[in-house]
N, C-alpha and C positions, 0 to 999 in steps of 0.2 A: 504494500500500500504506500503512496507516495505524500510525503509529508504536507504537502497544499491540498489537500485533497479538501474538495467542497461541504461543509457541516450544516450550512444553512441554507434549503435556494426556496426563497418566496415570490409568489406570485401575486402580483401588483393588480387590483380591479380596477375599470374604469370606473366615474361616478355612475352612481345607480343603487339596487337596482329600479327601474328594469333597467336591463341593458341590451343595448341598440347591437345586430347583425353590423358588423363592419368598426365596431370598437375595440379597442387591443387588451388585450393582455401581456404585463410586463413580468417577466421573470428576472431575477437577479440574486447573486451568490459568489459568496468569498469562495480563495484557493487561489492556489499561486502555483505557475503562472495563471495569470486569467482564466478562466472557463470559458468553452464554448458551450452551446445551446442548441438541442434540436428538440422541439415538440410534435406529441402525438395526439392526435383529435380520436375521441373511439378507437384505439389502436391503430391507427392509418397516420404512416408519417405526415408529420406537418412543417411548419416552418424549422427554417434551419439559423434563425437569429434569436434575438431575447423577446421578439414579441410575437403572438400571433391573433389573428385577426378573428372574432371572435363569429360563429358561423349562424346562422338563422335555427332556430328549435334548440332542442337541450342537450349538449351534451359533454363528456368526458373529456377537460384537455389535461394534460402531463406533461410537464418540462422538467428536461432532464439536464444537467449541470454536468459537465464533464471536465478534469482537468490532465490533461499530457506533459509532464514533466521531458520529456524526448528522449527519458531515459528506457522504453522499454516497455514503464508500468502507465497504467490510466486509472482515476478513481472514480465515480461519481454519485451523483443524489440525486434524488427526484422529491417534485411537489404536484400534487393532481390537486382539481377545482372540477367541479359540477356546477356549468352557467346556462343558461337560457338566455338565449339568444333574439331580440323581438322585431319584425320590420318596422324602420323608422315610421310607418303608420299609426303603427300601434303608440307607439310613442306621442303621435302628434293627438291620437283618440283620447287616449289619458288627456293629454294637457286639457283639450277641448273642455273635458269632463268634469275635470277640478275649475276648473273656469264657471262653469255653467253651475255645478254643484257653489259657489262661493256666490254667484248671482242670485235675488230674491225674485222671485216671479212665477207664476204660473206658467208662461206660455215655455221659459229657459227649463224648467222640469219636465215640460213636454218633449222637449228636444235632448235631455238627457237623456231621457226611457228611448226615443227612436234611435241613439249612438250607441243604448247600451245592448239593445237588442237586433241591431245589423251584420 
């Protein structure tokens, strides 16, 4: 096992939740030399940097922290997250919502029941 080996690798959310399809996720973790980084979405290689971009619906991403001293040996760590992923629609429906929900009236609750049942 090689002395810089990675002990910590956390994964950084974007603000939320929800959170929006097309948002990143940041990975980041000690070890010397530096670490490299590839992640996996549902078991399916994913990006090969510290972020990856977060995919529409729910699912499993993993990033794994790697560190190569070039002598030979390789250490690494991994951190999994379970995110949900929402089309910026849905995003914009919420906003609508809470909007309408904060407004007093009759006619603004009507139009909440027709956003929230479309």
């Amino acid at each position: 096992m090689c002395a810089g080996c990675p002990d910590t690798v956390v994964i950084t959310m974007p603000d939320g939740p929800p959170y929006t399809a097309g948002d990143e996720l940041t990975c980041s973790s000690d070890g010397y030399p530096a670490p490299t980084y590839s992640w996996t979405v549902d078991g399916v290689a994913g990006s090969t940097t510290n972020t990856q971009v977060i995919q529409e619906g729910a699912h499993d991403y993993v990033c794994t922290a790697t560190v190569d001293p070039g002598d030979g040996t390789t250490c690494e760590d991994t951190e999994s997250v379970t995110v949900t992923g929402y089309s910026k629609y849905h995003k914009e429906c919420s906003t609508i919502a809470t909007i309408l929900i904060d407004v007093k009236g009759t006619v603004c609750y009507g139009r909440l029941t027709d956003i929230s049942t479309a």
